[in-house]
PDB file of N, CA, C and O in Angstrom:
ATOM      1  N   UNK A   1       0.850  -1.185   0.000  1.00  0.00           N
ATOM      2  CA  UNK A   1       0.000   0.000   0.000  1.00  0.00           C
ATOM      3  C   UNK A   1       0.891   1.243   0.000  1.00  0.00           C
ATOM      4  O   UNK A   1       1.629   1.439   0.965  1.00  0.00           O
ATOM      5  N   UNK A   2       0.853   2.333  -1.322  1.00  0.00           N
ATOM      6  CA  UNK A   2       1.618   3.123  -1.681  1.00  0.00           C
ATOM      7  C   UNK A   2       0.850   4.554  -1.411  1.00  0.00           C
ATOM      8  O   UNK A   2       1.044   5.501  -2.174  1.00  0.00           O
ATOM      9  N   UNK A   3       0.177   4.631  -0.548  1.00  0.00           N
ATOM     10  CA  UNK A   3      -1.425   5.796  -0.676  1.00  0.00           C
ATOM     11  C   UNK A   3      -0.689   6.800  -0.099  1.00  0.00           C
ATOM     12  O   UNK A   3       0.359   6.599   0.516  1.00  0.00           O
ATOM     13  N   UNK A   4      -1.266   8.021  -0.295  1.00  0.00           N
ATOM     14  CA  UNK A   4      -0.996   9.027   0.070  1.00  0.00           C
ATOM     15  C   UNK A   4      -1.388   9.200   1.875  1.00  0.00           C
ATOM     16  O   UNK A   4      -0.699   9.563   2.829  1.00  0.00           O
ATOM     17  N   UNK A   5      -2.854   8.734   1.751  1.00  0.00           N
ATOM     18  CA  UNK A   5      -3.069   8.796   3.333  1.00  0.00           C
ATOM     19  C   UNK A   5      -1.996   7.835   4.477  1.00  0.00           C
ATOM     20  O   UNK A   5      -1.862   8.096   5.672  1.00  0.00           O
ATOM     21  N   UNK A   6      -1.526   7.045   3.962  1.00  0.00           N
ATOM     22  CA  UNK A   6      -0.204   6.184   4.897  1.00  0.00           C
ATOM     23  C   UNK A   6       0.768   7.532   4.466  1.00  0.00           C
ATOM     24  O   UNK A   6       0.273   8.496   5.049  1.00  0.00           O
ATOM     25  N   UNK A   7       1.709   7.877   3.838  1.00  0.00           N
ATOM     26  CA  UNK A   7       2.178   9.036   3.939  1.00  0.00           C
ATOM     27  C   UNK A   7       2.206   9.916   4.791  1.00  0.00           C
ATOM     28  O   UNK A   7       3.182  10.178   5.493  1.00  0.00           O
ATOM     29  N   UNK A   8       1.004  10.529   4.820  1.00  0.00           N
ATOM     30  CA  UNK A   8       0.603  11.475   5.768  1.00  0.00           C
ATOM     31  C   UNK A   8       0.708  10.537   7.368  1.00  0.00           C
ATOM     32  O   UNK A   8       1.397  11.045   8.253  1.00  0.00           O
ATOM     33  N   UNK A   9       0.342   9.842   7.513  1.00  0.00           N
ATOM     34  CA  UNK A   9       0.057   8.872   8.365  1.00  0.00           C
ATOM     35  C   UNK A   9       1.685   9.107   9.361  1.00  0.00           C
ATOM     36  O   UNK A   9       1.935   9.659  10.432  1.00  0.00           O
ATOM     37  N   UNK A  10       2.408   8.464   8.467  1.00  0.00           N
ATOM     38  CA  UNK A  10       4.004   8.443   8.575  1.00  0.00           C
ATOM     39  C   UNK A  10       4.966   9.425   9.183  1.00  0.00           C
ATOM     40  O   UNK A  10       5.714   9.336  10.156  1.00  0.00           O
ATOM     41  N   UNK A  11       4.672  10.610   8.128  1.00  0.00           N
ATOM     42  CA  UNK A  11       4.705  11.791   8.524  1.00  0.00           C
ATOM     43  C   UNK A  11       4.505  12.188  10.060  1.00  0.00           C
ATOM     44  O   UNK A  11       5.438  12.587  10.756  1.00  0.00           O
ATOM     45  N   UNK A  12       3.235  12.044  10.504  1.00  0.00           N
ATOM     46  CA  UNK A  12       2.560  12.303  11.850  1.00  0.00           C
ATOM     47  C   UNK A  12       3.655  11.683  12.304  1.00  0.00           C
ATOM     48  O   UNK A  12       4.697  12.311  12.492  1.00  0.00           O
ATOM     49  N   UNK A  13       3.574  10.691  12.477  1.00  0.00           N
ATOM     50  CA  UNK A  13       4.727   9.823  13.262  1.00  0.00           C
ATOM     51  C   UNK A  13       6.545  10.294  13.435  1.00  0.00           C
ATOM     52  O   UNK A  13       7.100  10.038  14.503  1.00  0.00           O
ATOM     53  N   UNK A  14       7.188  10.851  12.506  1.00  0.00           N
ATOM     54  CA  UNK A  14       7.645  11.142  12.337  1.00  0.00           C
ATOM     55  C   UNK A  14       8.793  12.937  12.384  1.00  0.00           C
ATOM     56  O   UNK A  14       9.908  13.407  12.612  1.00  0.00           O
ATOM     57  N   UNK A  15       7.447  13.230  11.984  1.00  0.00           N
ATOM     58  CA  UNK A  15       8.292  14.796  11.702  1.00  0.00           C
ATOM     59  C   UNK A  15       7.555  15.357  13.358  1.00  0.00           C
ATOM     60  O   UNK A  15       6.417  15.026  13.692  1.00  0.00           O
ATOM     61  N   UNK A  16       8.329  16.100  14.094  1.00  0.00           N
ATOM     62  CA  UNK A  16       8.612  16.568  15.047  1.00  0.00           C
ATOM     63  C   UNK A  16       8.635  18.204  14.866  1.00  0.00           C
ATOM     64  O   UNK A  16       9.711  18.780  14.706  1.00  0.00           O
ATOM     65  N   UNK A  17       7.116  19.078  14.908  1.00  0.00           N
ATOM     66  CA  UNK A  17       7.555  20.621  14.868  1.00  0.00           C
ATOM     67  C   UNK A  17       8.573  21.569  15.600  1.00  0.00           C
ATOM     68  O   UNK A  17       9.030  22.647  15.221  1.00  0.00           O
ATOM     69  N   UNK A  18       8.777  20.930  16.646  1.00  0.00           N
ATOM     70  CA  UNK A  18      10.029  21.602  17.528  1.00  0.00           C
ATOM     71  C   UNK A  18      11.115  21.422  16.912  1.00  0.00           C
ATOM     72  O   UNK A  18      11.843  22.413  16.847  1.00  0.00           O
ATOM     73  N   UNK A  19      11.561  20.255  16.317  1.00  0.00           N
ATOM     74  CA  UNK A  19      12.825  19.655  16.161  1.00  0.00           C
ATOM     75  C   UNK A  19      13.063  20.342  14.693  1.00  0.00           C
ATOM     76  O   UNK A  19      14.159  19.972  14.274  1.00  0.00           O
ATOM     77  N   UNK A  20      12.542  21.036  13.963  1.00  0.00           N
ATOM     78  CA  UNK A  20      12.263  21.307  12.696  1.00  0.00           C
ATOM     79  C   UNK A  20      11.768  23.111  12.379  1.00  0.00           C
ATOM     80  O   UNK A  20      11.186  23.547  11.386  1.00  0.00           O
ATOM     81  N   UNK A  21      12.278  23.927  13.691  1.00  0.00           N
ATOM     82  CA  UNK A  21      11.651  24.954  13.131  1.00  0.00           C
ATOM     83  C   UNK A  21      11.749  26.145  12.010  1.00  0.00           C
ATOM     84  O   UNK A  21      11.147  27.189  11.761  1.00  0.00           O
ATOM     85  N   UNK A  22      12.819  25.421  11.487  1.00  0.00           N
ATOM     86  CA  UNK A  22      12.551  26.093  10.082  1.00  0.00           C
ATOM     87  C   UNK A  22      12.017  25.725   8.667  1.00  0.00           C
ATOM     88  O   UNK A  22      12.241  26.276   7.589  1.00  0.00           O
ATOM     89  N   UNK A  23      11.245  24.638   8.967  1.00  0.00           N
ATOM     90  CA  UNK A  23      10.775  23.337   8.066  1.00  0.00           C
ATOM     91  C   UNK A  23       9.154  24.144   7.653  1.00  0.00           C
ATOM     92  O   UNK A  23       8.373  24.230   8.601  1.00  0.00           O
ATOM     93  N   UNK A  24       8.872  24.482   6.837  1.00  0.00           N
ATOM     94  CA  UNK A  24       7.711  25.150   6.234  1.00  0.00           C
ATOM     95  C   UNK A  24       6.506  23.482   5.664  1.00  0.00           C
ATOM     96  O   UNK A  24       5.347  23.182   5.952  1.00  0.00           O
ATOM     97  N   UNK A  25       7.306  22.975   5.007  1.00  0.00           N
ATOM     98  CA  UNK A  25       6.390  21.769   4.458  1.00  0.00           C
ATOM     99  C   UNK A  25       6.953  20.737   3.783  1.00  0.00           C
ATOM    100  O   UNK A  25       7.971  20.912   3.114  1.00  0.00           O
ATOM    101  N   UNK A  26       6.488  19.822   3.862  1.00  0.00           N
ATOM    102  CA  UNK A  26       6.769  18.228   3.299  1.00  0.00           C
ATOM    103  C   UNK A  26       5.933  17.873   2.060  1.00  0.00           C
ATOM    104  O   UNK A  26       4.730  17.778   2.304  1.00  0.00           O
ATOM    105  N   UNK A  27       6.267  17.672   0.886  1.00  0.00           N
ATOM    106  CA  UNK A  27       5.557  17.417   0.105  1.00  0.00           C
ATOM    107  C   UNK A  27       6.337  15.692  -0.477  1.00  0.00           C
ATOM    108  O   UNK A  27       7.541  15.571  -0.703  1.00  0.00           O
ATOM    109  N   UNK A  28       5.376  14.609  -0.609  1.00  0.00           N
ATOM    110  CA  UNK A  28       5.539  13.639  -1.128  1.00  0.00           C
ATOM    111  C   UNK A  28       4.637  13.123  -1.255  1.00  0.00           C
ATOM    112  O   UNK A  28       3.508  13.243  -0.781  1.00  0.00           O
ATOM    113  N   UNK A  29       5.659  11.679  -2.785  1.00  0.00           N
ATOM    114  CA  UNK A  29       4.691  11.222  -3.409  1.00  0.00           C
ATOM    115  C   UNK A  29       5.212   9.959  -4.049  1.00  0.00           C
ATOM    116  O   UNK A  29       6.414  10.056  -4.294  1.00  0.00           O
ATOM    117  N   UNK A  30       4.640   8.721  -4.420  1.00  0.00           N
ATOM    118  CA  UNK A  30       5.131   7.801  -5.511  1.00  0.00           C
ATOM    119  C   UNK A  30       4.644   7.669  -6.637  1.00  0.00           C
ATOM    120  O   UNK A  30       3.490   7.399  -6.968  1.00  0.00           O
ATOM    121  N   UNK A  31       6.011   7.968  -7.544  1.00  0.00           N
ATOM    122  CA  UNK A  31       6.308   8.405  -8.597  1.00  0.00           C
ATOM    123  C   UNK A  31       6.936   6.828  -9.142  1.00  0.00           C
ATOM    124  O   UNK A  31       8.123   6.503  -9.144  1.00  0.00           O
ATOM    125  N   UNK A  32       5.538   5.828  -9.673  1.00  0.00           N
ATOM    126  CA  UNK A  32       6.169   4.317  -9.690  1.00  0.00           C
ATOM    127  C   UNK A  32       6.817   3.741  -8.522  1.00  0.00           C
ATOM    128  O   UNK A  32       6.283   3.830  -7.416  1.00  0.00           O
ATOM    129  N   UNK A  33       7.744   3.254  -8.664  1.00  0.00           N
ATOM    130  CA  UNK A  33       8.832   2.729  -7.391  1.00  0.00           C
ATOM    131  C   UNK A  33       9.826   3.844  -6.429  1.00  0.00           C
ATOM    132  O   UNK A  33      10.554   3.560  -5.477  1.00  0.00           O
ATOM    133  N   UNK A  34       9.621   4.891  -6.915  1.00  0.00           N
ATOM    134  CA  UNK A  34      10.149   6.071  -6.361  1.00  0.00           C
ATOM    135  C   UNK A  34       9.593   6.968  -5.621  1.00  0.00           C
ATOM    136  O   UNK A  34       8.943   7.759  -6.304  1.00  0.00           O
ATOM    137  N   UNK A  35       9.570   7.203  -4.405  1.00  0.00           N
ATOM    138  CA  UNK A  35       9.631   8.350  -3.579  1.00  0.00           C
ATOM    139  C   UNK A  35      10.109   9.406  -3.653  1.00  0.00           C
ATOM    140  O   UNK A  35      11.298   9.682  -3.493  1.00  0.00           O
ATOM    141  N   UNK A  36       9.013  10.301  -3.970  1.00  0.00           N
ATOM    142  CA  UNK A  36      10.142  11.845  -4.205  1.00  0.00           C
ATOM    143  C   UNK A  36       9.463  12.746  -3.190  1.00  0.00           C
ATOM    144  O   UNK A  36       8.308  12.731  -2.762  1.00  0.00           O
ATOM    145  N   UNK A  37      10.487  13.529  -2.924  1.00  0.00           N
ATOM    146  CA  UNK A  37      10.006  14.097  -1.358  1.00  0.00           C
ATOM    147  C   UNK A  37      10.723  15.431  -1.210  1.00  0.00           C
ATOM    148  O   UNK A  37      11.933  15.517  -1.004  1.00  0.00           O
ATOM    149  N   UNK A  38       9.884  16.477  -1.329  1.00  0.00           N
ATOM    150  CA  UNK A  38      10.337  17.682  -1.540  1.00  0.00           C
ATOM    151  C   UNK A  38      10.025  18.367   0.105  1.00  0.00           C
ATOM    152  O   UNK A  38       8.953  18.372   0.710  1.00  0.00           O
ATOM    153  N   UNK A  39      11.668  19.043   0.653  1.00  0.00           N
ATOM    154  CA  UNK A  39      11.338  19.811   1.983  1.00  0.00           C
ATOM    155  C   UNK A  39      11.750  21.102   1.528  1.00  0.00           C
ATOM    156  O   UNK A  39      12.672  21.406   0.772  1.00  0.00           O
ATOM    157  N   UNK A  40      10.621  22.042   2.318  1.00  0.00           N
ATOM    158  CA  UNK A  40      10.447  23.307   1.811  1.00  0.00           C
ATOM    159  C   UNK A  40      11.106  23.889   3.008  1.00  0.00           C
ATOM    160  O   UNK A  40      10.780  23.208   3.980  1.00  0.00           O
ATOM    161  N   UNK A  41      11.980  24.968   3.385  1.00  0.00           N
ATOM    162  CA  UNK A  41      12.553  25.273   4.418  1.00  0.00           C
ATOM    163  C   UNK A  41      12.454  26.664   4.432  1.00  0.00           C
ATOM    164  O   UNK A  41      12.346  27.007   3.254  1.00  0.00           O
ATOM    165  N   UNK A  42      12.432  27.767   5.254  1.00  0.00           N
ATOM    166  CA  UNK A  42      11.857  29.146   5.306  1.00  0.00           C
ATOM    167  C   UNK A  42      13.593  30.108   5.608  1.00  0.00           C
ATOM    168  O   UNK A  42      13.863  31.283   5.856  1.00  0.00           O
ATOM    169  N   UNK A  43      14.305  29.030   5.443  1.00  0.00           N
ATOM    170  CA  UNK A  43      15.837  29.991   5.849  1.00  0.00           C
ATOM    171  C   UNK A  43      16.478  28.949   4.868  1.00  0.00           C
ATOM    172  O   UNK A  43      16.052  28.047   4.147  1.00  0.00           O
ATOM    173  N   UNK A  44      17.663  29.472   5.165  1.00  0.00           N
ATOM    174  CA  UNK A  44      18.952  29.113   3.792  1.00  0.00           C
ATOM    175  C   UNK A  44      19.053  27.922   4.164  1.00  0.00           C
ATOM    176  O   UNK A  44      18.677  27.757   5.325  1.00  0.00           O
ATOM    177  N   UNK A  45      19.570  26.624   3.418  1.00  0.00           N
ATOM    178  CA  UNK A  45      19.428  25.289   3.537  1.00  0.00           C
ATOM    179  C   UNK A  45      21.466  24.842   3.776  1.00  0.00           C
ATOM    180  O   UNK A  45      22.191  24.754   2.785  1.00  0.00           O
ATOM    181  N   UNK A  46      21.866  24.687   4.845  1.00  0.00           N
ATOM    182  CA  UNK A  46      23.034  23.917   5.184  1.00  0.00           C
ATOM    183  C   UNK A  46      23.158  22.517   4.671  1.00  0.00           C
ATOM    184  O   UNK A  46      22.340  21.827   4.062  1.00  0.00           O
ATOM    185  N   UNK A  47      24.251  22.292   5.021  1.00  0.00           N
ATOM    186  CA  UNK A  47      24.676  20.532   4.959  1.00  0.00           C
ATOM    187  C   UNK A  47      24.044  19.932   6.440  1.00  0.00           C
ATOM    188  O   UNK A  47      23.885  18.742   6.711  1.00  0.00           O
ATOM    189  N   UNK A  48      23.821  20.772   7.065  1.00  0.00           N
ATOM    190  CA  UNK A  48      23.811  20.163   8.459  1.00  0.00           C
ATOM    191  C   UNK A  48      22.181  19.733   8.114  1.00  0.00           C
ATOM    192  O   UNK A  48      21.897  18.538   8.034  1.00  0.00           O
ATOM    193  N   UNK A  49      21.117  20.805   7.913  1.00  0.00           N
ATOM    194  CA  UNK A  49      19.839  20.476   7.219  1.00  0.00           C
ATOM    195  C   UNK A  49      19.435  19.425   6.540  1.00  0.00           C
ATOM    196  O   UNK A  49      18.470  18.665   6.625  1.00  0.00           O
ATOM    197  N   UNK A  50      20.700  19.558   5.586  1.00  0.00           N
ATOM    198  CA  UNK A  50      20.583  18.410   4.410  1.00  0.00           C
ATOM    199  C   UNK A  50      20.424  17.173   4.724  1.00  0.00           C
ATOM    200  O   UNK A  50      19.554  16.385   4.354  1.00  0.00           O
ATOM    201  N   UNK A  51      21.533  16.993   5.611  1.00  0.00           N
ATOM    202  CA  UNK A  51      21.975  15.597   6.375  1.00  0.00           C
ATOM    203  C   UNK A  51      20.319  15.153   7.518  1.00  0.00           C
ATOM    204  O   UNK A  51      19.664  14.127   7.334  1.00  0.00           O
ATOM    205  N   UNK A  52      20.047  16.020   8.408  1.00  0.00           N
ATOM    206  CA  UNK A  52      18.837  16.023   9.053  1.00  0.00           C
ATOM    207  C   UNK A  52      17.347  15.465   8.496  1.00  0.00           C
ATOM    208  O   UNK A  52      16.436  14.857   9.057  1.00  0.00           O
ATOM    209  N   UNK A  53      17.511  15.894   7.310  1.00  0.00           N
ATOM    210  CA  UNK A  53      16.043  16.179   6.710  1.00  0.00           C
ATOM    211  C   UNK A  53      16.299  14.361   5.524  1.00  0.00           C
ATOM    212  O   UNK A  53      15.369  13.554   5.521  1.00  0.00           O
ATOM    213  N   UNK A  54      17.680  14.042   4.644  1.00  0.00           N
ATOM    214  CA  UNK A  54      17.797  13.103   4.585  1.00  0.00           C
ATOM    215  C   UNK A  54      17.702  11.837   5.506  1.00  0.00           C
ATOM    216  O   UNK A  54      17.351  10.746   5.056  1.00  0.00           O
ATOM    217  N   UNK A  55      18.012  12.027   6.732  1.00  0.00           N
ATOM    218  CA  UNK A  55      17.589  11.012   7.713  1.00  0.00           C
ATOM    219  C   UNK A  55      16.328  10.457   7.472  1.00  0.00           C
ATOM    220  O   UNK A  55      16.025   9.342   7.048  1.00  0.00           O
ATOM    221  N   UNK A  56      15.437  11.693   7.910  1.00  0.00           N
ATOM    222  CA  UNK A  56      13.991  11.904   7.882  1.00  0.00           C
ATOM    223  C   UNK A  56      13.551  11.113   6.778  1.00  0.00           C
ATOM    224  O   UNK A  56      12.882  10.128   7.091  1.00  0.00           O
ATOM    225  N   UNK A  57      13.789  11.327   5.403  1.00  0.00           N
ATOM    226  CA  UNK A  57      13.485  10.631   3.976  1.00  0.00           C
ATOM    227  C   UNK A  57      13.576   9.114   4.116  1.00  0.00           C
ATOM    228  O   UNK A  57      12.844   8.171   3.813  1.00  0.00           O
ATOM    229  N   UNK A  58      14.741   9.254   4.682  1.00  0.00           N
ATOM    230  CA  UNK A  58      14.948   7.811   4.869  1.00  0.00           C
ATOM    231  C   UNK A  58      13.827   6.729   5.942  1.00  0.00           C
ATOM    232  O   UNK A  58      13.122   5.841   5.462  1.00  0.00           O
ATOM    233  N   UNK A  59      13.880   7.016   7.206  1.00  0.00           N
ATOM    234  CA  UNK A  59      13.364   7.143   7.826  1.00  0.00           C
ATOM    235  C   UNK A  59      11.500   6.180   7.313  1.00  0.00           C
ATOM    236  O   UNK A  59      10.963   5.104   7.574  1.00  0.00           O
ATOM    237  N   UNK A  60      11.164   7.445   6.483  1.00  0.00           N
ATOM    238  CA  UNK A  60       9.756   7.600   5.823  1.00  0.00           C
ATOM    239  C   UNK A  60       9.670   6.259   5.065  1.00  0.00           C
ATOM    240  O   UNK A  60       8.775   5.423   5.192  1.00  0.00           O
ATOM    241  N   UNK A  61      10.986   6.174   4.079  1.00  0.00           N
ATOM    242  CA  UNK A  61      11.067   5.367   2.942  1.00  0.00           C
ATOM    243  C   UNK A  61      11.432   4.008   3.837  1.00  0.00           C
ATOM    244  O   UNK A  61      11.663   3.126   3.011  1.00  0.00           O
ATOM    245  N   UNK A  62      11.533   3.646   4.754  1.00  0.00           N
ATOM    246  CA  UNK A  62      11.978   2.221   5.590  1.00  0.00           C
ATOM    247  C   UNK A  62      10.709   2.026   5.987  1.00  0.00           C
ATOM    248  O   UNK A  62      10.556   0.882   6.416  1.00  0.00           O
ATOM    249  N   UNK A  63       9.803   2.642   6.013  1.00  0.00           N
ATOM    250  CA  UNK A  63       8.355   1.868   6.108  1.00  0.00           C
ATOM    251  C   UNK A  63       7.739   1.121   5.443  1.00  0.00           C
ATOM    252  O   UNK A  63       6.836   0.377   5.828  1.00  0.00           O
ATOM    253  N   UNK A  64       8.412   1.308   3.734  1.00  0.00           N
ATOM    254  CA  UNK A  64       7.589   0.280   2.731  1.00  0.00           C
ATOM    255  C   UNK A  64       8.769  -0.585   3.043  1.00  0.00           C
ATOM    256  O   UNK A  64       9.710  -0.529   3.834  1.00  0.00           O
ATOM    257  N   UNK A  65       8.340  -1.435   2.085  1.00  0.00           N
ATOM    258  CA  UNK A  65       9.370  -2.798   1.873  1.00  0.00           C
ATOM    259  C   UNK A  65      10.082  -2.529   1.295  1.00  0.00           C
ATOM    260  O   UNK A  65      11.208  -2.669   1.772  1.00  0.00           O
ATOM    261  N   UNK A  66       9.939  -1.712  -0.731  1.00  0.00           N
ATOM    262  CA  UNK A  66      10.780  -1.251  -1.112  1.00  0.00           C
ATOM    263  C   UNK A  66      10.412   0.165  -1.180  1.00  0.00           C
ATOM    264  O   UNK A  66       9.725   0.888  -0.458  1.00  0.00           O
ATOM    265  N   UNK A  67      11.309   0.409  -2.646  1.00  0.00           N
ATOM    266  CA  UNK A  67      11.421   1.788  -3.158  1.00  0.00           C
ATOM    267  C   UNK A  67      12.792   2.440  -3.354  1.00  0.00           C
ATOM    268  O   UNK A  67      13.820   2.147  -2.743  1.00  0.00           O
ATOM    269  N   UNK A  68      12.631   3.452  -4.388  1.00  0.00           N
ATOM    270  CA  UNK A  68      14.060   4.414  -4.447  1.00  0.00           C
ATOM    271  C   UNK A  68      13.421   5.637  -3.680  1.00  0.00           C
ATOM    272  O   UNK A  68      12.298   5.617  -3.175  1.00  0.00           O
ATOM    273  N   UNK A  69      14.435   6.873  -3.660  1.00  0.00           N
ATOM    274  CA  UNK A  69      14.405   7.637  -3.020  1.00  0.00           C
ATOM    275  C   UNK A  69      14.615   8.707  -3.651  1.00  0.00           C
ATOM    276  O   UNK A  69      15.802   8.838  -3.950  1.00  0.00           O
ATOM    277  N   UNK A  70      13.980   9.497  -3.967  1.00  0.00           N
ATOM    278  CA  UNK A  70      14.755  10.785  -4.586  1.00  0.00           C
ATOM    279  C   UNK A  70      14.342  12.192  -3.861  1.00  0.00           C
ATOM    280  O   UNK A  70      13.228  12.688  -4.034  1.00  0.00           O
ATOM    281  N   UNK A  71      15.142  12.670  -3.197  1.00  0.00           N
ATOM    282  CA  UNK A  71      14.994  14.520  -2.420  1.00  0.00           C
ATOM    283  C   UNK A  71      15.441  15.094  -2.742  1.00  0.00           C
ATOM    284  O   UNK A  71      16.633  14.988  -3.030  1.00  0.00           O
ATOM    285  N   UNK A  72      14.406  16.523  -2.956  1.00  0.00           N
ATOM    286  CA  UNK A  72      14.884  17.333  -2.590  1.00  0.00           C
ATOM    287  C   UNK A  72      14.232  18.840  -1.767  1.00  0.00           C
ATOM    288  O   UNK A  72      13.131  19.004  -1.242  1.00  0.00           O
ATOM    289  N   UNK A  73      15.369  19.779  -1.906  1.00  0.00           N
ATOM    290  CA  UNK A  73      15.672  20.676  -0.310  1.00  0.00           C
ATOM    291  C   UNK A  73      15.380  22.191  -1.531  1.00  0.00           C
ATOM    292  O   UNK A  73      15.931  22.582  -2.559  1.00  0.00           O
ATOM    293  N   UNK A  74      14.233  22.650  -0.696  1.00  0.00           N
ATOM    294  CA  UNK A  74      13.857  24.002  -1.247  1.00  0.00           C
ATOM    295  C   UNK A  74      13.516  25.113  -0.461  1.00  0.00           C
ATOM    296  O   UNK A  74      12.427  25.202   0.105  1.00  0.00           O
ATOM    297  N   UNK A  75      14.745  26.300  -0.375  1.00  0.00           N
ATOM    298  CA  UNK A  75      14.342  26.989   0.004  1.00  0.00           C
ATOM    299  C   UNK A  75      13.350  28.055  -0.221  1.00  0.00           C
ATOM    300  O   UNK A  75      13.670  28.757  -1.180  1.00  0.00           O
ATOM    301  N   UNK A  76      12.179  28.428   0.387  1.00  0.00           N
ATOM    302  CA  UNK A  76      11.346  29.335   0.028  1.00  0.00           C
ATOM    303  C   UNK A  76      10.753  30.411   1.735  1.00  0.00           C
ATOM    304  O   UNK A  76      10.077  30.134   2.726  1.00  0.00           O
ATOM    305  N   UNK A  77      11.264  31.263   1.393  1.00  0.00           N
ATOM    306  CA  UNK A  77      11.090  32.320   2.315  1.00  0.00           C
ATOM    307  C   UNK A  77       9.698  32.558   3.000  1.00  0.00           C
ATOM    308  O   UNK A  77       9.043  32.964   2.040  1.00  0.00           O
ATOM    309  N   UNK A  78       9.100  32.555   3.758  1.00  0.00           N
ATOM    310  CA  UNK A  78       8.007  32.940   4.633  1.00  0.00           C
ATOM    311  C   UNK A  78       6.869  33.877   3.944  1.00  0.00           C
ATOM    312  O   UNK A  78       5.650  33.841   4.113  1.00  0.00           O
ATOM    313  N   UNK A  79       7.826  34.914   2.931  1.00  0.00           N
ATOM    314  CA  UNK A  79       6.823  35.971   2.190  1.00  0.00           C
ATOM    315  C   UNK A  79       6.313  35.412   1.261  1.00  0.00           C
ATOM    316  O   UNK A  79       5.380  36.108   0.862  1.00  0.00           O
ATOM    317  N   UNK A  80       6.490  33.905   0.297  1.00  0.00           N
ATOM    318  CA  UNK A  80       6.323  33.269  -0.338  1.00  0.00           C
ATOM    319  C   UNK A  80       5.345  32.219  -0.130  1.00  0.00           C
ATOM    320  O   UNK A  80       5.559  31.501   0.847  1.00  0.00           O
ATOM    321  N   UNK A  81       4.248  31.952  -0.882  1.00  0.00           N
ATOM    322  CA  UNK A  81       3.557  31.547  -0.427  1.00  0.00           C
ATOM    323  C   UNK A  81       3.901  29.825  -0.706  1.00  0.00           C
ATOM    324  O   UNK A  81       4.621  29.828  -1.705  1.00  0.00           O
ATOM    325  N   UNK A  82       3.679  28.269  -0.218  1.00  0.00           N
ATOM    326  CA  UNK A  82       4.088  27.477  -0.439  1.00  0.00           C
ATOM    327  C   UNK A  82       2.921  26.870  -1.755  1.00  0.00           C
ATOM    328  O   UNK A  82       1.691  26.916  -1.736  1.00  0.00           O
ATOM    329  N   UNK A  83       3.741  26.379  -2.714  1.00  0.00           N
ATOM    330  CA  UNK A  83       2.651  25.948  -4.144  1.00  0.00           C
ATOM    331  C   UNK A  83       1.889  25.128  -3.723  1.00  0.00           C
ATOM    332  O   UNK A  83       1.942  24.547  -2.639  1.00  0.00           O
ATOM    333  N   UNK A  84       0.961  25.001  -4.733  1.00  0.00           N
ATOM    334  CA  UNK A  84      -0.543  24.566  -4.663  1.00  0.00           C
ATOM    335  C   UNK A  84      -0.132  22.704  -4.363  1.00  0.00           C
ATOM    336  O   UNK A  84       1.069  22.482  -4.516  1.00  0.00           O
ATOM    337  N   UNK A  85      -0.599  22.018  -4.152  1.00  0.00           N
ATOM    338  CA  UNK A  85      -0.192  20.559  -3.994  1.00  0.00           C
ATOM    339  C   UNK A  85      -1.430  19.664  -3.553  1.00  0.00           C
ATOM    340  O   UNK A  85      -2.253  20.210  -2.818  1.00  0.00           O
ATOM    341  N   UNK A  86      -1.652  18.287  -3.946  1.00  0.00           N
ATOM    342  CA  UNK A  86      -2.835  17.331  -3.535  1.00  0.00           C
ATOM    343  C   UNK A  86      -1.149  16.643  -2.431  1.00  0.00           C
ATOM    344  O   UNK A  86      -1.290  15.971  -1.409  1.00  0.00           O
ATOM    345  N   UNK A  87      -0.352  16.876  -2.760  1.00  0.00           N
ATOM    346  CA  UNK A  87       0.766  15.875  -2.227  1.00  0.00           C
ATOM    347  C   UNK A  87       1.704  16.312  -0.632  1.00  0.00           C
ATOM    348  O   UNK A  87       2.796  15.883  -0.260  1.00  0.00           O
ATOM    349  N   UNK A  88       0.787  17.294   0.039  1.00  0.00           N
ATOM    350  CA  UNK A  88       1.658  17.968   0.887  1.00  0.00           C
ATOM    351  C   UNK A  88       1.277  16.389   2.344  1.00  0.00           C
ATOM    352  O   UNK A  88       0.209  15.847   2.630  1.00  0.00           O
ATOM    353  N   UNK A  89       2.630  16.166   2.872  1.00  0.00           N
ATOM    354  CA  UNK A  89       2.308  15.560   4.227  1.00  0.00           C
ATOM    355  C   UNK A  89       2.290  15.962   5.079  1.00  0.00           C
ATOM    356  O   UNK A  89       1.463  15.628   5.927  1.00  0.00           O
ATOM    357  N   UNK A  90       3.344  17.032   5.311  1.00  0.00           N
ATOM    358  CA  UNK A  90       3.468  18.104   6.585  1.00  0.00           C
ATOM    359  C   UNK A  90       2.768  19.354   5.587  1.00  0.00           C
ATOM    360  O   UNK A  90       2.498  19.332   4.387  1.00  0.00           O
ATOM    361  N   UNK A  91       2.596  20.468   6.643  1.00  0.00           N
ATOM    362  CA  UNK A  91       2.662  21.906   6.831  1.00  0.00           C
ATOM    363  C   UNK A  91       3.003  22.118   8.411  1.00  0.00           C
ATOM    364  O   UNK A  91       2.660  21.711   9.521  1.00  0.00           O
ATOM    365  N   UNK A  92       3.831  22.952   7.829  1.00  0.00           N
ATOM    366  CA  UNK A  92       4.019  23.890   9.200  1.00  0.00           C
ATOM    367  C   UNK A  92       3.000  24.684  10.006  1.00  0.00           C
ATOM    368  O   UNK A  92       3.361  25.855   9.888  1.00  0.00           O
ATOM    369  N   UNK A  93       2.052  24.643  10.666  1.00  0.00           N
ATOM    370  CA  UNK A  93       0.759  25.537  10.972  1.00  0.00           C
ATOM    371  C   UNK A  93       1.073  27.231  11.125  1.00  0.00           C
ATOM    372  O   UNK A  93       0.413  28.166  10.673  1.00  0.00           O
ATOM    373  N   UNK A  94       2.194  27.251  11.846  1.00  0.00           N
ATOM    374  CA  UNK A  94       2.964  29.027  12.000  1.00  0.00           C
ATOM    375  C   UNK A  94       3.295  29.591  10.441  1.00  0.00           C
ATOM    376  O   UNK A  94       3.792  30.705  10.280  1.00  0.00           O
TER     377      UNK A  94
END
């Protein structure tokens, strides 16, 4: 089961708003055998981020049995509004 609502599901489980406060939104989806998983971040994106938020992907993606993985890390500023999506798992509520 590849559904969007396990996703979200996952997510819950997972992403931590404290631990994450510059994390604006999670958008994912399967794309065939692939997971693609876009994090939207509201400040400039580090290696240290990178490394953090890849955990996380991973993390998500060890729940199915299989799958590839593909992320990525987008910064978009607060004045910006986050794009339209059926595929978001997180939002940030602030």
């Amino acid at each position: 089961m590849k559904s969007q609502e396990r996703l979200c599901f996952i997510a819950k489980e997972y992403v931590e708003p404290e631990e994450w406060p510059t994390l604006r939104g999670i958008e994912a989806f399967w794309d065939d055998q692939t997971l693609k998983i876009s994090f939207y971040f509201k400040e400039e994106i580090d290696d240290s981020l990178k490394e953090e938020a890849s955990v996380l992907a991973t993390e998500i993606l060890a729940q199915y049995v299989d799958g590839d993985l593909e992320e990525n890390y987008i910064h978009l500023p607060c004045s910006v509004r986050l794009p339209d999506s059926s595929f978001w798992i997180y939002k940030n509520p602030n």
